[in-house]
ZADO-1210 file (C-alpha; in nm, 4 decimals, padded with zeros to 6 digits):
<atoms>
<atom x="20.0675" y="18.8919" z="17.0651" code="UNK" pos="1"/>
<atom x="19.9191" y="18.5202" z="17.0785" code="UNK" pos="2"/>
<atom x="20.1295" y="18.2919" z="17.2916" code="UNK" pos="3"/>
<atom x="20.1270" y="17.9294" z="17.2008" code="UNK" pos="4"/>
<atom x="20.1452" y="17.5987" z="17.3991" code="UNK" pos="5"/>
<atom x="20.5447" y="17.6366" z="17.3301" code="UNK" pos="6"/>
<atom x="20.5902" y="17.9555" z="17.4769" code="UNK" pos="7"/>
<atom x="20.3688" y="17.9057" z="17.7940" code="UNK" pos="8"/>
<atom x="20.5883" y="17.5679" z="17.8579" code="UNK" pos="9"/>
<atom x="20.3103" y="17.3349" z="17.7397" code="UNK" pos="10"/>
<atom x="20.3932" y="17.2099" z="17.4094" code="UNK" pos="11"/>
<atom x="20.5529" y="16.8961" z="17.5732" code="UNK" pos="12"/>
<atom x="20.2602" y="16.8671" z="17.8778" code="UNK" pos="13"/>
<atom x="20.1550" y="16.5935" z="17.7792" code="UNK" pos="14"/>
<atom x="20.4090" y="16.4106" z="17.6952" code="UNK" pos="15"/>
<atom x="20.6187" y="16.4938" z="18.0289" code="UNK" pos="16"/>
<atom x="20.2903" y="16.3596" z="18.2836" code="UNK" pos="17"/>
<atom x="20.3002" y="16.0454" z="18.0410" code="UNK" pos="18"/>
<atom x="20.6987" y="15.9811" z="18.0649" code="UNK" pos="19"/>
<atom x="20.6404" y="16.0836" z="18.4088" code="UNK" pos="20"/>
<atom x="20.5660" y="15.7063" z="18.5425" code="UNK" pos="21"/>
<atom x="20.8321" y="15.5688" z="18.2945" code="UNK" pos="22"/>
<atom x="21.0845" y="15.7729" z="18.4132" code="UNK" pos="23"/>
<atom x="21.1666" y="15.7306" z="18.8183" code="UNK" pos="24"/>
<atom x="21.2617" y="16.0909" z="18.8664" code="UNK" pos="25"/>
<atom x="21.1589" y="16.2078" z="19.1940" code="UNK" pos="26"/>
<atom x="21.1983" y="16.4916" z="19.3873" code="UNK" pos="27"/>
<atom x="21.1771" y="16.6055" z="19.7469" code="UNK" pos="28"/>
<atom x="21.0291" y="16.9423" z="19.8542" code="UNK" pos="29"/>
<atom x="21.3771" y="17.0263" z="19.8716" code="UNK" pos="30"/>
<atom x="21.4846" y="16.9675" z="19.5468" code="UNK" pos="31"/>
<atom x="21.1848" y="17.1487" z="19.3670" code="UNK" pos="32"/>
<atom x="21.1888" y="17.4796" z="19.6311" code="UNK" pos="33"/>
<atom x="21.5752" y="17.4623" z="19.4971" code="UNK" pos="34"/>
<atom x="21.5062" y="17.4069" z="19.1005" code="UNK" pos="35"/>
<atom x="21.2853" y="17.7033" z="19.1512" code="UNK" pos="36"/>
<atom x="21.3813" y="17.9265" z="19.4056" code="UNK" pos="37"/>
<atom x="21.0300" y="17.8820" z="19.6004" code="UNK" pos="38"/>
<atom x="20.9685" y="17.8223" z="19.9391" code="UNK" pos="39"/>
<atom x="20.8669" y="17.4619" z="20.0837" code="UNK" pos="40"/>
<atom x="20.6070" y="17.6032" z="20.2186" code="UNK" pos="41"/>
<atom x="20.4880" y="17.7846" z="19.8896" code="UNK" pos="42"/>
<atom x="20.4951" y="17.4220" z="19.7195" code="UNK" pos="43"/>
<atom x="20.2844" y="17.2617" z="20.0779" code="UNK" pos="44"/>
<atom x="20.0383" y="17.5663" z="19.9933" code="UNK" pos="45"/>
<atom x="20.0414" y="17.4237" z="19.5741" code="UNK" pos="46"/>
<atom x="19.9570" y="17.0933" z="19.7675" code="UNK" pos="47"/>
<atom x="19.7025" y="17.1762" z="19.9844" code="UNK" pos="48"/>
<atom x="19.5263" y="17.3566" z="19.6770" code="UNK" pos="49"/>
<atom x="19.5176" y="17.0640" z="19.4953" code="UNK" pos="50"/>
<atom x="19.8005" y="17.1361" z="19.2337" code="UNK" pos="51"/>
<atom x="20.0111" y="16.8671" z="19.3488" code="UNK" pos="52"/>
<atom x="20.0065" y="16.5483" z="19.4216" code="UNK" pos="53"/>
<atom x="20.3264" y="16.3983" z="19.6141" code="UNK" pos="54"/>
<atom x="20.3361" y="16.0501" z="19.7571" code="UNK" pos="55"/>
<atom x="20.3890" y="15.9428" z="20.0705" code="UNK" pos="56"/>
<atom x="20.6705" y="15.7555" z="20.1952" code="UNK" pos="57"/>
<atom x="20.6785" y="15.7697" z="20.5345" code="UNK" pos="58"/>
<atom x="20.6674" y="16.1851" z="20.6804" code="UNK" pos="59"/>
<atom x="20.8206" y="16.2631" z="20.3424" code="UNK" pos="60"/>
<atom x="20.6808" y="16.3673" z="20.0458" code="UNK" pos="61"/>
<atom x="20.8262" y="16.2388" z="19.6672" code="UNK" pos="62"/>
<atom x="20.6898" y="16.4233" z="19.3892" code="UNK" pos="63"/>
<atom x="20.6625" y="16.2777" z="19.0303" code="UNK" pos="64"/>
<atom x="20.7860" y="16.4181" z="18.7184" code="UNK" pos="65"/>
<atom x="20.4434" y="16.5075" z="18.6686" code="UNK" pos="66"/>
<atom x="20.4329" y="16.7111" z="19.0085" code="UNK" pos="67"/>
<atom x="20.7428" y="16.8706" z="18.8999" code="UNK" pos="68"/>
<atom x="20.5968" y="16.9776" z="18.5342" code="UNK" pos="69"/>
<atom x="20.2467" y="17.0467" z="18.7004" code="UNK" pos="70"/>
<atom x="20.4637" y="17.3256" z="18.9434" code="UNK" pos="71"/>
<atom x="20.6467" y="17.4887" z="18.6032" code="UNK" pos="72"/>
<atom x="20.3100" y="17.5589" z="18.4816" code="UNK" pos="73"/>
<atom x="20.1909" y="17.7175" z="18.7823" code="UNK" pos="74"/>
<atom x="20.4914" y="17.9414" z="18.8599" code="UNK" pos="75"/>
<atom x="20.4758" y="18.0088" z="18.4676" code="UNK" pos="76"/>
<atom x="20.1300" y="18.1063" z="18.4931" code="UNK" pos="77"/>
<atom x="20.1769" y="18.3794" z="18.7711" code="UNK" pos="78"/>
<atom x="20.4119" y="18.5306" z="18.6026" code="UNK" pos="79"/>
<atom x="20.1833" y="18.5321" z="18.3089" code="UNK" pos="80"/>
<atom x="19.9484" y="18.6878" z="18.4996" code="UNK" pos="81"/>
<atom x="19.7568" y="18.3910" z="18.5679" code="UNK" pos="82"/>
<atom x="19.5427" y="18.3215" z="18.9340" code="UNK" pos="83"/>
<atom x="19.5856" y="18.0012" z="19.0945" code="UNK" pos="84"/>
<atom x="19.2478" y="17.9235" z="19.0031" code="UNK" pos="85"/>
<atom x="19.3278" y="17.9614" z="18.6239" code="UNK" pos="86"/>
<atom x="19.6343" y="17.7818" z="18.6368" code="UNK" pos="87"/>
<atom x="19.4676" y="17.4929" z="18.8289" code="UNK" pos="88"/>
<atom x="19.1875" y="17.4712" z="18.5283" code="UNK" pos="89"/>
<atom x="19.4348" y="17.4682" z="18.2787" code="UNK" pos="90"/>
<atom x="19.6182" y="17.1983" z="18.4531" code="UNK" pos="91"/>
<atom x="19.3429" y="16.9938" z="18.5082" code="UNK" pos="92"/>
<atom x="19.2586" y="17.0875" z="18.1447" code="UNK" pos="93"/>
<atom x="19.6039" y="16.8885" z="18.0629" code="UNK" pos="94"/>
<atom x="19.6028" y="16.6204" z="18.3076" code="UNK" pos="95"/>
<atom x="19.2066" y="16.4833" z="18.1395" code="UNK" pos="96"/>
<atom x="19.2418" y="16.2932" z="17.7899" code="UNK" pos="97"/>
<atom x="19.0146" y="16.5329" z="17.6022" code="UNK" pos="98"/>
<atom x="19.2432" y="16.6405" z="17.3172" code="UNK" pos="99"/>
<atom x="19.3966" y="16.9444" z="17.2380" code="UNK" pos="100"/>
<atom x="19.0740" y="17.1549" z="17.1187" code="UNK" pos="101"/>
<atom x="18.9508" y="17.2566" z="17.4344" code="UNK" pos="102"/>
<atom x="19.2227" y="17.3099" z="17.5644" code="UNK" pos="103"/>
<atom x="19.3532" y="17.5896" z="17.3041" code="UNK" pos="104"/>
<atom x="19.0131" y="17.7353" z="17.3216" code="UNK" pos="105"/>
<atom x="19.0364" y="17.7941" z="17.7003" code="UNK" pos="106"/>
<atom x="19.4061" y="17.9324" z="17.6712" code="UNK" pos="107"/>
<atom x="19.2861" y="18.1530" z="17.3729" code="UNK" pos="108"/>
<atom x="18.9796" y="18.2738" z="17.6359" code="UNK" pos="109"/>
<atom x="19.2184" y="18.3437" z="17.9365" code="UNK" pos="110"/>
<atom x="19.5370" y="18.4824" z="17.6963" code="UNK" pos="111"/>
<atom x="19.2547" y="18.7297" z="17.5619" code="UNK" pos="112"/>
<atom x="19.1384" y="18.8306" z="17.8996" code="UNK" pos="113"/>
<atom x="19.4885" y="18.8668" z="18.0374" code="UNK" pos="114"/>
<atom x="19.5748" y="19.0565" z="17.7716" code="UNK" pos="115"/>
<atom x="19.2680" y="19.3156" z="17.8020" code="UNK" pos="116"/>
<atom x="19.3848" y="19.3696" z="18.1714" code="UNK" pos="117"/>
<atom x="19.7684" y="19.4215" z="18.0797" code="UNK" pos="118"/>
<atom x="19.5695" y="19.6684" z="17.8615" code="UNK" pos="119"/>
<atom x="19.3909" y="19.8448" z="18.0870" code="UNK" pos="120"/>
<atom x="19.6701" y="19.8580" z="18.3695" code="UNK" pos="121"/>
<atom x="19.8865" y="19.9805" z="18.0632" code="UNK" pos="122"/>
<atom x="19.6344" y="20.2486" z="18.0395" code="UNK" pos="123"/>
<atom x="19.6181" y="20.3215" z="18.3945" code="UNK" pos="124"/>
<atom x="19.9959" y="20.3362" z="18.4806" code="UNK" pos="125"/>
<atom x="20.0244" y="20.5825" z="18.1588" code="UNK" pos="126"/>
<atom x="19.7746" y="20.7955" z="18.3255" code="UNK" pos="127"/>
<atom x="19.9888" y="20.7798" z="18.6441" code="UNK" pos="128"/>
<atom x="20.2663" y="20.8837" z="18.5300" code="UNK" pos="129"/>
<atom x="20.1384" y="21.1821" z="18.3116" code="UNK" pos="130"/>
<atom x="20.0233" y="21.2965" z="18.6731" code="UNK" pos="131"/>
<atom x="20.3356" y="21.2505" z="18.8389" code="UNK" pos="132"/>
<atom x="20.5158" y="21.4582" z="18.5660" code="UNK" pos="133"/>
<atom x="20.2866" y="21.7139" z="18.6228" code="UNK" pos="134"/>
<atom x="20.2908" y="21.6932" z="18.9863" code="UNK" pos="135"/>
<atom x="20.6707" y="21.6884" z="18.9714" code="UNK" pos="136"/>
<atom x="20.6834" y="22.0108" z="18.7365" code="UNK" pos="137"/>
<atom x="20.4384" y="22.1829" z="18.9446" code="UNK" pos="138"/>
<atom x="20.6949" y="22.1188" z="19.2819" code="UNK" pos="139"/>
<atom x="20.9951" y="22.1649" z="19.1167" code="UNK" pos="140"/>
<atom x="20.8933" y="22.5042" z="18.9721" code="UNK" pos="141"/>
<atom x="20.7787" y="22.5840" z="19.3646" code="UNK" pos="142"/>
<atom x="21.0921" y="22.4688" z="19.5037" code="UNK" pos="143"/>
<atom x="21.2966" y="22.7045" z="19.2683" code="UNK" pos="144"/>
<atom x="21.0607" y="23.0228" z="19.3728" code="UNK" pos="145"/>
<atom x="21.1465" y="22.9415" z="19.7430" code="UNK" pos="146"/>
<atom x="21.5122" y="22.9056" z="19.6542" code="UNK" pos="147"/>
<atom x="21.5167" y="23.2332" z="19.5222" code="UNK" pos="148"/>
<atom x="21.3579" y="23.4490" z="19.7617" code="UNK" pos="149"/>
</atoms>
């Protein structure tokens, strides 16, 4: 199954970082740990890591529309699967002016390798279970011998 800018949340990237310094949305730490049920410290750590990029004004911190888009497509891309290294390439990917071709080549690269290790854990957790039914038969058939003693 391919998954497309649209369905990883980045058919409109571009366009949201541009609109983000026409529009004057901003947002506090609180608002965006509230639009997405994170912790501020979780979006301090997406800070620190070079993800986002609030402004200053004063101790607080205002993030852009941009920030706010930039932190969809990380939480997106864990739950893709994605490490925060990955999802930090890709948005850097985005945020440089170096159309769209290199960009779907990477997400093609990284969709194919996440899709090989879904694969494999697929693989794995099947195994896992096969043993667990067998474990499970083999205990439940001792438990009934001891029963009936």
């Amino acid at each position: 199954m391919w998954l497309g800018k649209e369905e990883m949340g980045l058919s409109n990237l571009d366009e949201s970082i541009e609109q983000s310094s026409l529009k004057s949305n901003t947002y506090t730490i609180s608002d965006l740990a509230k639009e997405y049920d994170i912790t501020p410290r979780a979006i301090r750590f997406y800070e620190d890591q070079g993800l986002l990029r609030p402004v200053r004004e004063g101790r607080q911190r205002v993030f852009s529309e941009g920030d706010n888009v930039r932190l969809r497509l990380i939480l997106r891309g864990k739950r893709l699967g994605f490490s925060l290294a990955e999802a930090k390439e890709i948005i850097e990917l985005y945020d440089m002016d170096s159309g769209d071709e290199r960009q779907l080549v990477y997400f093609l690269e990284k969709i194919e390798q996440q899709r090989l290790n879904l694969q494999r854990q697929q693989q794995d957790i099947k195994a896992i279970l096969q043993e667990l039914k067998r474990v499970e038969k083999r205990v439940k058939r001792e438990l009934q011998e001891i029963r009936h003693k």
